[in-house]
N, C-alpha and C positions, 0 to 999 in steps of 0.2 A: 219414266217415259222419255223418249227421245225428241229432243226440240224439231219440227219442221225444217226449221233451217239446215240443221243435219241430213237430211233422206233429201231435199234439193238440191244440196251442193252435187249430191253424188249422182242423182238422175241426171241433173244440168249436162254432166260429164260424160253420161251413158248415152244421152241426144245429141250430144254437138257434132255435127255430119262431117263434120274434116278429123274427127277422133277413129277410132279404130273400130266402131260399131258404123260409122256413116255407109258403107257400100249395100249391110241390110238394110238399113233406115230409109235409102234411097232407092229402094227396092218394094219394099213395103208399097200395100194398096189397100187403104182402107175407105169404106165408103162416108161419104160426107158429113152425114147425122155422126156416124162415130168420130170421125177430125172434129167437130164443132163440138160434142161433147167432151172430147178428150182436151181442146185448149179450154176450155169452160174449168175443167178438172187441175189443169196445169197453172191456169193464171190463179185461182184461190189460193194450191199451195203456194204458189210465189208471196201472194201478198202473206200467208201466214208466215210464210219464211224470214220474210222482212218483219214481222210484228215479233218474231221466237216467240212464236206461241206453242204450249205444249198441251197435249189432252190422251183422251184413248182413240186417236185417229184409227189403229189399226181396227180395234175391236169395233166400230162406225164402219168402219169398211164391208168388214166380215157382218155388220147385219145387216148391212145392204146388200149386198151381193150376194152369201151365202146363207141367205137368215138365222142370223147369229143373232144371240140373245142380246137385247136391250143393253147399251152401254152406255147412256147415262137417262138422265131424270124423263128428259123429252122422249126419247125411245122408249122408254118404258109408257108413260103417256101415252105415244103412240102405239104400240101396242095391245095394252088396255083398249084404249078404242078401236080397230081393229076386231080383237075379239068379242068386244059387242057387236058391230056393227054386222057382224057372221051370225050373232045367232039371232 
């Protein structure tokens, strides 16, 4: 697994608006709920970053988002509950 600290250094680099991506960046219009989600999202990695913490961030991502299978104990958990809760 790749440390967080790793995929931050490299985003940090892809957001800093005086870099070579800033003219989209500054360009971009996203609406509020999604900026407050998105720094919500950005400051967690940061602090993981600082901690090198490592886990299956990606495959958490993908079952939120894509509902990807259960990637550790608690997703599966929730899950579980979930398909009770349906039938």
């Amino acid at each position: 697994m790749v440390p967080v600290s790793k995929v931050t250094g490299e985003n940090r680099r892809f957001l800093f608006l005086q870099g070579p991506h800033g003219p989209v960046i500054e360009h971009l219009n996203l609406p509020a709920s999604f900026v407050i989600l998105d720094r919500v999202v950005w400051g967690v990695n940061a602090i993981l970053g600082k901690l090198d913490v490592s886990g299956p961030f990606r495959a958490m991502l993908l079952e939120y988002v894509a509902d990807g299978p259960p990637a550790t104990d608690l997703g599966a958990a929730e899950a579980a509950w979930r398909a009770g809760a349906r039938s």
